[in-house]
C-alpha positions as CSV (number, residue, x, y, z in Angstrom):
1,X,47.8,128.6,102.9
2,X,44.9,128.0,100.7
3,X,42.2,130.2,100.8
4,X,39.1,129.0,103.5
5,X,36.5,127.2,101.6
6,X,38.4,125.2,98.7
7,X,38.6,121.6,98.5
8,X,41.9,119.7,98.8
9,X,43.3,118.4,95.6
10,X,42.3,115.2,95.2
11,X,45.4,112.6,95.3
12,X,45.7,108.9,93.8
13,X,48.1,106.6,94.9
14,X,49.1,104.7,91.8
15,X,50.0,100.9,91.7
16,X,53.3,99.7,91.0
17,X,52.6,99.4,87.7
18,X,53.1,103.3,87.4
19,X,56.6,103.3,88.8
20,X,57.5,100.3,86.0
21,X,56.2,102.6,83.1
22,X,58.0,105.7,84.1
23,X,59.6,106.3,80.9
24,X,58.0,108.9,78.4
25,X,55.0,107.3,77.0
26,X,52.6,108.0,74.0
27,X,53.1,109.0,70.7
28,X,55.0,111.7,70.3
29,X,54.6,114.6,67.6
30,X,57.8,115.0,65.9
31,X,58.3,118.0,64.1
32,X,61.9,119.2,62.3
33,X,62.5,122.4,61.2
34,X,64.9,125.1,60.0
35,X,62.7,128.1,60.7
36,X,61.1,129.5,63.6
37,X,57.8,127.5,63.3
38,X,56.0,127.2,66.4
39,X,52.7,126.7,64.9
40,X,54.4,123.6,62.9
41,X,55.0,122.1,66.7
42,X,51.5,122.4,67.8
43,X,50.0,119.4,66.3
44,X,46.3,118.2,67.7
45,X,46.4,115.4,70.1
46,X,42.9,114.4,70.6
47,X,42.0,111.6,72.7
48,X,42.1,108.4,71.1
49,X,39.1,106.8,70.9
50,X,38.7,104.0,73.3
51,X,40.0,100.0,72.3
52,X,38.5,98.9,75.5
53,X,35.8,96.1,75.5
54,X,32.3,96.5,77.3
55,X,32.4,95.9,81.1
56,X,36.1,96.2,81.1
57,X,37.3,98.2,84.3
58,X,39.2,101.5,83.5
59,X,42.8,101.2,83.4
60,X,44.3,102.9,86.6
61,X,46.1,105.7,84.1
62,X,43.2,106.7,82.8
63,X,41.2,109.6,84.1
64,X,37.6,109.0,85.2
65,X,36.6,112.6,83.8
66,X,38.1,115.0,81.2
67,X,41.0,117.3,83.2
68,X,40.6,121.0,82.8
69,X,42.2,122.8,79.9
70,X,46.4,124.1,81.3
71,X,46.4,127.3,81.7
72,X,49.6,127.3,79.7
73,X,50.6,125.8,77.1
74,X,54.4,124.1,77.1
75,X,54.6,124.4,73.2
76,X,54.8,128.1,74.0
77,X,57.0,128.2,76.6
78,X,60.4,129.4,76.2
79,X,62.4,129.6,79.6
80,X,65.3,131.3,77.8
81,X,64.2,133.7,75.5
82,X,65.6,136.5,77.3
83,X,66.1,139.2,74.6
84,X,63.0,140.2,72.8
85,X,63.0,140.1,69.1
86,X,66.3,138.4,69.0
87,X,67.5,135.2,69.0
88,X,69.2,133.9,72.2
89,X,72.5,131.5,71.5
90,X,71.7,127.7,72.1
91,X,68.0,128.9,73.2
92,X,66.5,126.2,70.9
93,X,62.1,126.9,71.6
94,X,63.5,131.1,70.9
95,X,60.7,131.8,67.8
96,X,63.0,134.5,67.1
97,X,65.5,131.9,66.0
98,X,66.0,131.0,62.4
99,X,67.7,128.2,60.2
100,X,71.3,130.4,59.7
101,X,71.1,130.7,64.2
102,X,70.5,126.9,64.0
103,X,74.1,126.0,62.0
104,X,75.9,128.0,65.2
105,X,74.4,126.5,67.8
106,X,76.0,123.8,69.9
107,X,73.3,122.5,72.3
108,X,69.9,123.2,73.4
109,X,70.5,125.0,76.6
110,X,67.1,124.0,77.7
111,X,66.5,120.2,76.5
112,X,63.0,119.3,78.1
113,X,60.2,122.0,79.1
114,X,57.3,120.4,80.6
115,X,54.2,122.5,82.9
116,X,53.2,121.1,86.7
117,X,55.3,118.5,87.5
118,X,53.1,117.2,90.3
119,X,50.7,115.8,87.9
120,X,50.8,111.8,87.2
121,X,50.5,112.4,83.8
122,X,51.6,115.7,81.6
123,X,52.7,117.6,78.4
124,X,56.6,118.3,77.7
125,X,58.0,119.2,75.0
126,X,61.6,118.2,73.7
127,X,63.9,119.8,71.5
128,X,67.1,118.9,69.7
129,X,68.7,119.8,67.1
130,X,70.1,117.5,63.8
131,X,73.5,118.4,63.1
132,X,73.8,115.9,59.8
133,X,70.9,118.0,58.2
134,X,72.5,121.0,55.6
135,X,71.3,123.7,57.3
136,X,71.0,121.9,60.8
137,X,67.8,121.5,61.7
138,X,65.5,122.0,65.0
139,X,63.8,118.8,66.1
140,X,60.6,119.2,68.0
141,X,59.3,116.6,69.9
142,X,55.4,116.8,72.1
143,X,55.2,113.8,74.3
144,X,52.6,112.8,77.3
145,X,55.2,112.3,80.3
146,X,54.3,110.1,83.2
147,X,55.4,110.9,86.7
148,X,57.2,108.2,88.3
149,X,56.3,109.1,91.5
150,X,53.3,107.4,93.0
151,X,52.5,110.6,95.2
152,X,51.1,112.8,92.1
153,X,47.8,114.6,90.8
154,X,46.0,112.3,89.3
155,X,42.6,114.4,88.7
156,X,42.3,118.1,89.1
157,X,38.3,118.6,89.8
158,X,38.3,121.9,91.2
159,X,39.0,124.2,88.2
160,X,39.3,127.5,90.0
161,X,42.6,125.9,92.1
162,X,44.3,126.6,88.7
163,X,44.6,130.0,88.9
164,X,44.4,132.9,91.6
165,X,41.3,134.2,92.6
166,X,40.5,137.7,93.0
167,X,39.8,138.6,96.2
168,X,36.5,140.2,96.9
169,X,37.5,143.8,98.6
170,X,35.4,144.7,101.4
171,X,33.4,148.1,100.8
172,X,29.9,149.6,102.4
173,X,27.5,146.9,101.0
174,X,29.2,143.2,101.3
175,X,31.2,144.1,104.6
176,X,28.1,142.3,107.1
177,X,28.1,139.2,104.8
178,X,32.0,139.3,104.5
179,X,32.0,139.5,108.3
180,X,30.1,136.6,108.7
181,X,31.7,134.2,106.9
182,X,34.6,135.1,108.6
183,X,35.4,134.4,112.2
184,X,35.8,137.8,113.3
185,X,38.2,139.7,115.3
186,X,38.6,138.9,119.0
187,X,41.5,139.8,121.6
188,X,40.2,137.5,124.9
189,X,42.4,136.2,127.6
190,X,42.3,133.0,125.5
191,X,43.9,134.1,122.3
192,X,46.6,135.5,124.9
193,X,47.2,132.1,126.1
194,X,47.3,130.5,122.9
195,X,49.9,132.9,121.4
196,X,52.0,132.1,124.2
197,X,51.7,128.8,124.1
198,X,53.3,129.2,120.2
199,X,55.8,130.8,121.2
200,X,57.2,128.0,123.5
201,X,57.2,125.5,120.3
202,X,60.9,125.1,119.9
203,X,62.4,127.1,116.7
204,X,65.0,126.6,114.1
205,X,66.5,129.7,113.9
206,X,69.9,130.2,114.7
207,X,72.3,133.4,114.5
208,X,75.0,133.7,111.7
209,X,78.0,135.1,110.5
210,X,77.5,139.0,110.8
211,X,73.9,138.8,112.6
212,X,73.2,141.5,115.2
213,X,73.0,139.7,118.9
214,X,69.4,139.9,120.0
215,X,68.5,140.7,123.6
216,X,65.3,141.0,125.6
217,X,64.6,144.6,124.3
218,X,66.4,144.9,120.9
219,X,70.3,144.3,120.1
220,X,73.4,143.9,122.2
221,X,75.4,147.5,122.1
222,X,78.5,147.4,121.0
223,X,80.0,151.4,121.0
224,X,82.3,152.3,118.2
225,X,83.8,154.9,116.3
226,X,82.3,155.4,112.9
227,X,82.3,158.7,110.8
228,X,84.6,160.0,113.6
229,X,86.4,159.2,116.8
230,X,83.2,159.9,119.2
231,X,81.7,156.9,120.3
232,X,78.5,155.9,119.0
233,X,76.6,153.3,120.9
234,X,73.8,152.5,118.7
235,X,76.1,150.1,117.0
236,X,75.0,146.6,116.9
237,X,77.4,143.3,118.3
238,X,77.5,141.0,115.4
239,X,78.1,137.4,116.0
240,X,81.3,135.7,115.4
241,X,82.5,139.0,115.0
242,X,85.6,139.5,116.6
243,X,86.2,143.2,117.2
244,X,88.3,145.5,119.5
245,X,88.4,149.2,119.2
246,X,88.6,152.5,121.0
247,X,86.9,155.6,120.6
248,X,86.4,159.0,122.3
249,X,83.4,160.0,124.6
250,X,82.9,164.2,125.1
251,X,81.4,164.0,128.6
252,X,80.3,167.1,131.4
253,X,82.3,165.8,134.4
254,X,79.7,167.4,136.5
255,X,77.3,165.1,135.1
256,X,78.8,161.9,135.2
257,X,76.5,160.1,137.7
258,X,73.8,160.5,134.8
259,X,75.7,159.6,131.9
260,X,74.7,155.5,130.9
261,X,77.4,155.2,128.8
262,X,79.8,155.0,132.3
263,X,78.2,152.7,134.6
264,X,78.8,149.3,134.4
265,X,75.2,148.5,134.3
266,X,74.7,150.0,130.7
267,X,77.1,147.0,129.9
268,X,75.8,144.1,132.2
269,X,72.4,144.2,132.3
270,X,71.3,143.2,129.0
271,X,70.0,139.8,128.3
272,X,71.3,137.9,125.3
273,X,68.7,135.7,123.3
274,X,70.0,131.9,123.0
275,X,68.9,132.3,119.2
276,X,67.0,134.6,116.9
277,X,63.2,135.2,118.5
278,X,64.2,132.8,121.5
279,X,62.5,132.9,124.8
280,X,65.6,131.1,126.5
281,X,67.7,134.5,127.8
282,X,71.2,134.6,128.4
283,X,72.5,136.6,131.2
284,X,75.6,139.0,131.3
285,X,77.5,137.5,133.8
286,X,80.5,140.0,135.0
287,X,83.7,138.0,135.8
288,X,86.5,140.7,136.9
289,X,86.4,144.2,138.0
290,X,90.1,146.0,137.9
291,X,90.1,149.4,139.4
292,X,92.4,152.3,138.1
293,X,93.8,154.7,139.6
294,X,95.1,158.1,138.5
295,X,98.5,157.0,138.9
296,X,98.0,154.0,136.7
297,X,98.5,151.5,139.0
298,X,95.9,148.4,138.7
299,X,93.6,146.6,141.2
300,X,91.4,143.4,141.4
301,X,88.6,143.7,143.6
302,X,87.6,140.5,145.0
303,X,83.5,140.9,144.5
304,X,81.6,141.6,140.5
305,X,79.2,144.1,142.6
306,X,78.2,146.6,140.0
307,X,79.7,149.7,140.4
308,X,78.0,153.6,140.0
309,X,80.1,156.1,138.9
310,X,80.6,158.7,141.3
311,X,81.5,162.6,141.7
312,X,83.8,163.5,144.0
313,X,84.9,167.3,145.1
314,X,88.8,167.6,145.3
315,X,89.5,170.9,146.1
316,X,89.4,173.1,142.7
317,X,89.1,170.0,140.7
318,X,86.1,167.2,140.6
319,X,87.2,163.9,140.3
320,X,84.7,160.5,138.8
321,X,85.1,157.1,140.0
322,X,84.0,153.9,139.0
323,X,84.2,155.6,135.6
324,X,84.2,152.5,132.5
325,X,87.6,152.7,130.5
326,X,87.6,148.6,129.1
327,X,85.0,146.2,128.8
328,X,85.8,142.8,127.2
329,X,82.5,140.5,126.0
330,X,83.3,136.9,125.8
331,X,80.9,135.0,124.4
332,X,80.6,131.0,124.6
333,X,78.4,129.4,121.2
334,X,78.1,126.2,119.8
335,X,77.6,124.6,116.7
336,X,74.2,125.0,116.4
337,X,74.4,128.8,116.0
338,X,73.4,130.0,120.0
339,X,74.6,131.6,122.8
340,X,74.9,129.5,125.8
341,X,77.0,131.9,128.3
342,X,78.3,135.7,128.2
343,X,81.0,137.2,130.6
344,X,82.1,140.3,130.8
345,X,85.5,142.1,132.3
346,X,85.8,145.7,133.3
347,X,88.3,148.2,134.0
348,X,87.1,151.4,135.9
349,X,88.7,154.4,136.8
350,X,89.4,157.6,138.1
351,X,88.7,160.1,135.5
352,X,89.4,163.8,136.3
353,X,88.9,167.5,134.5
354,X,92.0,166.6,133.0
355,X,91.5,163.8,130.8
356,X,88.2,164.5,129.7
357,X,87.2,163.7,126.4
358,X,87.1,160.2,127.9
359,X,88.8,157.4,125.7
360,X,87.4,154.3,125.9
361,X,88.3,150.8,124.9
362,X,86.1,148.0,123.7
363,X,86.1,144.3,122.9
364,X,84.6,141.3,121.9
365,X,85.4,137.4,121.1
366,X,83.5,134.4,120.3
367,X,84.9,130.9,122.0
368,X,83.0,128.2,120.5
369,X,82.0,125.8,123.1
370,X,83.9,122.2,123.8
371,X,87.0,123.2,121.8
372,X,90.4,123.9,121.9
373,X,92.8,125.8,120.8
374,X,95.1,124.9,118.2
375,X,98.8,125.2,119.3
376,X,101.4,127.0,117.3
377,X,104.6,126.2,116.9
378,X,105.1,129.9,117.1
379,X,103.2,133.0,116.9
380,X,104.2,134.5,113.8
381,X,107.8,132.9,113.9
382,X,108.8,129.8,114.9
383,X,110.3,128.9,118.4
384,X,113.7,127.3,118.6
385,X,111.9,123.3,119.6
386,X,108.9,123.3,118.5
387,X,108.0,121.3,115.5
388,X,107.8,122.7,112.1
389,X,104.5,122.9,111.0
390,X,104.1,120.8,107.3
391,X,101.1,119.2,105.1
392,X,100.7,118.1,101.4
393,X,98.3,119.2,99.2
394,X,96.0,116.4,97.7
395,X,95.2,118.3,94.2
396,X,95.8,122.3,92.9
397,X,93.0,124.6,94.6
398,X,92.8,122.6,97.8
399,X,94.2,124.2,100.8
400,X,97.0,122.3,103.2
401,X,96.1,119.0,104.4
402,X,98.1,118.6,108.1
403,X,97.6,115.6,111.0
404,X,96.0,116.8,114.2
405,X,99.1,115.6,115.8
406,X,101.7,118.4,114.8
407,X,104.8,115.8,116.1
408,X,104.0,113.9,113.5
409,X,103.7,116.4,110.5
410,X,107.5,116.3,109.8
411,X,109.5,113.5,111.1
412,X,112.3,111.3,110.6
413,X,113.9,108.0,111.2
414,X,114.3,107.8,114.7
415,X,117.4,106.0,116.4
416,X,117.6,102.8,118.6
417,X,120.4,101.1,120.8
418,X,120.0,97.9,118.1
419,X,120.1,100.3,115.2
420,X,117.9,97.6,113.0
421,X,116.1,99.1,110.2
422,X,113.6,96.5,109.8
423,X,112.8,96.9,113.5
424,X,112.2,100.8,113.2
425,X,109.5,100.9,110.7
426,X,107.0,103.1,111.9
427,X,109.0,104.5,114.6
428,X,109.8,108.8,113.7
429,X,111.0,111.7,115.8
430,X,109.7,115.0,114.8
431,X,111.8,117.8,113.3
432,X,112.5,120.8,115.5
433,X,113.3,124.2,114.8
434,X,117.1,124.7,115.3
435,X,117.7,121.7,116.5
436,X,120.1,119.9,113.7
437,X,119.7,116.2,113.9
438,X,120.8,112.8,112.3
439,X,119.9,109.5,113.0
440,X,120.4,106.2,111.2
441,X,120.5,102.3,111.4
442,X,121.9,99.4,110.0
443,X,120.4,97.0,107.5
444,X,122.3,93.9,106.6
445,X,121.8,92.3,102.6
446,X,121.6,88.6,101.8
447,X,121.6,87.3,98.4
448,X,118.0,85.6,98.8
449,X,116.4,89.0,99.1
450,X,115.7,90.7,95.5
451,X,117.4,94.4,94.7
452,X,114.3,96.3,93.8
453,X,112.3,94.8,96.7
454,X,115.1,96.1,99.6
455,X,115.2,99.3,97.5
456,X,111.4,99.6,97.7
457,X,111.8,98.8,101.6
458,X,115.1,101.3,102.5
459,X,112.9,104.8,100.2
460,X,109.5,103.6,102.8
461,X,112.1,103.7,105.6
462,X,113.4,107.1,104.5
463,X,110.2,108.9,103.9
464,X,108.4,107.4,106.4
465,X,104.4,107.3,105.9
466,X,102.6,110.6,104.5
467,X,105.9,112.5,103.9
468,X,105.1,116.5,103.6
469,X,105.1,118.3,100.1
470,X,104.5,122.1,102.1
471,X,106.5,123.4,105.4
472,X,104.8,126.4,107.1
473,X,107.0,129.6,106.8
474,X,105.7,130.8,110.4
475,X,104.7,129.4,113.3
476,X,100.7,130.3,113.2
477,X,100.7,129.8,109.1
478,X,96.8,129.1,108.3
479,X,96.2,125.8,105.9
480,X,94.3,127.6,104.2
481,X,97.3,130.5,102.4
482,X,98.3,128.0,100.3
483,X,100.4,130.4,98.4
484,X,102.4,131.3,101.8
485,X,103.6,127.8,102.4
486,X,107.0,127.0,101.5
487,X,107.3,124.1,98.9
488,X,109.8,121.2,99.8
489,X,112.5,120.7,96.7
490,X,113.2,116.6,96.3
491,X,116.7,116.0,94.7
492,X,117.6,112.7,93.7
493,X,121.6,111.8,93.7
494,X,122.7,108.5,92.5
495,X,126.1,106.5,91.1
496,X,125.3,103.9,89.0
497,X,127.6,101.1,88.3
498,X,127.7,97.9,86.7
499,X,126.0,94.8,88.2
500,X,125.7,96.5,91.1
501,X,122.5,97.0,93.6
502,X,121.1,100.5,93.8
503,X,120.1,101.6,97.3
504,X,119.2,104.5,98.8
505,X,121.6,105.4,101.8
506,X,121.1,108.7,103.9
507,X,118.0,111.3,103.4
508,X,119.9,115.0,103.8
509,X,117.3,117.7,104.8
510,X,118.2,121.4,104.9
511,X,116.4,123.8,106.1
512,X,117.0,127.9,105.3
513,X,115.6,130.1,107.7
514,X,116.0,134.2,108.3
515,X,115.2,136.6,110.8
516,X,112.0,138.7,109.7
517,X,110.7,142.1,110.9
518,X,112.2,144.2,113.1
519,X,115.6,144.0,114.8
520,X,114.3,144.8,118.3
521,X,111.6,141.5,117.7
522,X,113.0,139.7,114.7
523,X,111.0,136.4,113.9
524,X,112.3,133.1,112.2
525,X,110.7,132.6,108.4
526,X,111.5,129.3,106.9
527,X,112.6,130.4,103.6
528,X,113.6,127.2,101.7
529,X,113.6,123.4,102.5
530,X,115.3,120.8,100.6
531,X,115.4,116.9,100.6
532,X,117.6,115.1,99.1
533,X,117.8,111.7,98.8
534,X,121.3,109.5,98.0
535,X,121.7,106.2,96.7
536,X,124.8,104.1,96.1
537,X,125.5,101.2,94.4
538,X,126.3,98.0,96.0
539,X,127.7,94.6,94.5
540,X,125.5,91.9,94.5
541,X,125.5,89.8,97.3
542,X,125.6,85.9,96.5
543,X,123.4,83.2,98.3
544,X,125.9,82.7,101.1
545,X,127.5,86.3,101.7
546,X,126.1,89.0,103.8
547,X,126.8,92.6,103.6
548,X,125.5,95.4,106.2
549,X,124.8,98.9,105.3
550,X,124.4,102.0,106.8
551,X,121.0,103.9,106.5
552,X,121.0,108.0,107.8
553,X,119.2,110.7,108.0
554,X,120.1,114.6,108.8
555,X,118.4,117.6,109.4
556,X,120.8,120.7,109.2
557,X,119.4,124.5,109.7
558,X,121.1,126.8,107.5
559,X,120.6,130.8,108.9
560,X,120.3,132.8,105.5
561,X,119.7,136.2,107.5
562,X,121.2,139.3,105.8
563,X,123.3,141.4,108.4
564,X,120.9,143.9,109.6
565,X,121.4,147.1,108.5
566,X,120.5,150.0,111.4
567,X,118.0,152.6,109.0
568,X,117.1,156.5,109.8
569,X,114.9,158.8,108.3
570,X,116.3,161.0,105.3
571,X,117.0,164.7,106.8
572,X,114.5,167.2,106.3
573,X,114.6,168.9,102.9
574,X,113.8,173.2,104.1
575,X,112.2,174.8,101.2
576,X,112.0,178.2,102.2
577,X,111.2,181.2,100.0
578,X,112.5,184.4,101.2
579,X,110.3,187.4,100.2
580,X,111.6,188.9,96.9
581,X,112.4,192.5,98.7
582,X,114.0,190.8,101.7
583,X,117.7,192.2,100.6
584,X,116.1,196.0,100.0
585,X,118.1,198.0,99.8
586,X,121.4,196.2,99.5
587,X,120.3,194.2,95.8
């Protein structure tokens, strides 16, 4: 904000003339050298004396009064000089820089330096250098640049908006006048009103990755262990961070009715902001209550009342109820960055002199509105019928491009009761874990139809449209682990005989697979895929004969598993010392 009191900038539309003579204008002052010669660069440009005739009007790019004097000069500027009294590589304005610094340079790192870009019409300086001189040589160019833009300065008639001005510091003898130029100070049911009505303007903030979740008093509380395994519950929720974790409370049983940290209402009553500095709250809306009880055994009540924790006499011992064990945050967002809705789940308990320390459990997930979730094929292995998971990656450094429709990442020619191949283009079936498959149809050859053309047409029919390069090694692989993904191996295989038409015949897939991880829970890797494509040769058919051939394809799935191998623990090696005087008096 400028400060109260200085006139605007005064601002010239120019004509369209300015726009057509947007190149760099004038005369420039060209200046080569081999030293560091600033003083060579600065050469006097004057203002010309005037050509115009008596009673002509003043050409639009002229200025109707003299502009101030720059504050800086651009002949002096030097953006990249970063090392003083040294010459910087490629740094061609560095005055540090001599004629031997020139030869090993390779470009001017910074070309053009010019001073206020807003004005219509300003100083810039060029510099090149002249690699055919012996040394090379800096060139040094000072040239009057005109803005192309029609919305620029044209005249700058307020000098002291050039520069900062010191502000004038109140003390004992200007603090009345200072007091009346200013408006003063006042807090009136007015200014209360129009604060709040500023407020209400709709804002552009947003939350982001890692961004504490405001609420109506300060932050969402999210309790977690840090330096130890006590909870600490001046830890912040951040958003779009997905977090579950448990940690120990050291509680007085006596005092659990006064303890926040076990009510439900610690968790529930908060208000989350929509966005950053919102007025729009977001309630804590609790969805499920599950009671506990000492034996373990779990029960839903029917209502979301909020529930105190309460001390109960047993005999010698004191039991709590409605004591918080879980709570589960699941927060709804959208694309825009803001909360729109915030459940909550709870599992209480019965907690008794027993168990205390108290371990609780906490946890939190984002859901990002109007979306689904992406099925697996298997979560980590794959699942005997489910389709693999495949893509192709469109250049090195890109991640795995897949079709939202996994049944049609990885498929094959798909079979018909007429069995015509030119009537089952476009038609595939998927490929299914475990499932080993073959299909085919027939395609019949007439002389009128050229070799390469029916060749062309049987490898489309094979491959199909947008035929995968990568298969996913698990079920839940992410496009994004490139290096993960299992690449698919294309063999050729082909006879080649004498006037004879080249075709291929069958597409044989194979598909290696082991059991991975434990041998309780082992899950199926894809280790290896293969393709392999097989042509034969066929005589020539003439104009009158016809010949039919069989197209197939196959899809076998080969188990590569190693026989599992049961594995225990090496024994305990004992390292005991005896004391040297143990066998006293016998030794």
């Amino acid at each position: 904000m400028r400060p109260r009191g200085l006139p605007p900038l005064l601002v010239v539309l120019l004509s369209c003339w300015a726009s057509v003579s947007a190149q760099t204008e004038a005369t420039p002052a060209v200046t080569t050298e081999g030293l560091n010669s600033t003083e060579a660069a600065l050469a006097t440009f004057g203002p010309s004396p005037s050509t115009r005739p008596p009673g002509t009007p003043r050409a639009p790019g002229s200025s109707s009064g003299p502009r101030p004097t720059p504050v800086t000069d651009v002949a002096a500027l030097c953006v990249c000089d970063l090392s003083p009294a040294q010459c910087d590589v490629n740094c061609c304005c560095d005055p540090d820089c001599s004629s031997v610094d020139f030869s090993v340079f390779s470009a001017c790192s910074v070309p053009v330096v010019t001073g206020d870009s807003q004005f219509c019409s300003q100083k810039a300086v060029i510099y090149s250098l002249n690699f055919t001189a012996n040394p090379p040589q800096r060139v040094f160019k000072l040239v009057d640049q005109i803005n192309p833009s029609i919305f620029c300065i044209h005249i700058t008639n307020y000098e002291p908006a050039l520069s900062f001005i010191n502000p004038e510091v109140p003390d004992e003898n200007n603090f009345d006048t200072l007091m009346k130029t200013s408006d003063g100070f006042t807090l009136n049911a007015e200014s209360d009103i129009s604060f709040t009505t500023k407020l209400d303007i709709p804002t552009t903030a947003k939350y982001k990755y890692g961004v504490p979740l405001q609420t109506s008093d300060s932050f969402l509380r999210f309790p977690s262990s840090l330096t130890s395994s006590l909870c600490t519950d001046n830890n912040p929720a951040a958003f779009l961070v997905n977090q579950a974790v448990r940690c120990t409370r050291k509680i007085n049983l006596e005092q659990c009715e006064e303890i926040e940290a076990l009510s439900m209402a610690f968790y529930s009553s908060p208000e989350i902001l929509r966005a950053p500095d919102s007025r729009t709250k977001v309630p804590i809306t609790v969805q499920s209550v599950i009671i506990q009880s000492l034996n373990k055994t779990l029960t839903r009540r029917e209502d979301t009342d909020v529930l105190q924790p309460a001390l109960v006499n047993a005999g010698h011992f004191h039991l709590c109820m409605n004591v918080v064990l879980e709570v589960k945050y699941s927060l709804t967002y959208t694309d825009r960055g803001e909360v729109t809705k915030a459940d909550l789940s709870f599992l209480l308990g019965t907690v008794s002199s027993v168990v205390v320390p108290l371990q609780q459990k906490f946890e939190i997930y984002f859901l990002q509105e109007n979306t689904k979730p992406v099925p697996l094929s298997g979560n980590p292995g794959y699942v005997v019928g489910l389709p693999l998971a495949a893509g192709f990656q469109p250049h090195k450094g890109s991640g795995i491009i897949q079709t939202t429709n996994r049944y049609r990442q990885f498929t094959i020619l798909h079979s018909t009761a007429e069995q015509d191949c030119l009537a089952l283009e476009g038609v595939r079936t998927p490929v299914l874990f475990g499932y080993t498959m073959q299909s085919g149809c027939k395609l019949r050859l007439t002389g009128a139809l050229p070799c390469r053309l029916v060749a062309q047409k049987v490898k489309n029919l094979l491959w199909g449209q947008g035929f995968p390069d990568y298969v996913a090694p698990f079920g839940n692989s992410q496009a994004q682990d490139v290096l993960d993904w299992v690449p698919i191996h294309f063999i050729t295989q082909s006879f080649n005989r004498k006037d004879s038409c080249q075709l291929p015949g069958a597409l044989v897939i194979e598909v290696k697979w082991t059991k991975y991880g434990s041998l309780l829970n082992p899950q199926a890797k894809i280790v290896n895929v293969t393709a392999n494509l097989i042509s034969s040769s066929f005589p020539e058919a003439n104009s009158g004969n016809e010949r039919t051939i069989l197209i197939s394809t196959a899809v076998t799935f080969v188990d590569v598993s190693a026989p599992a191998e049961a594995g225990f623990r090496a024994p305990p090696a004992i390292n005991a010392r005896l004391p040297f005087n143990f066998f006293f008096p016998f030794v």
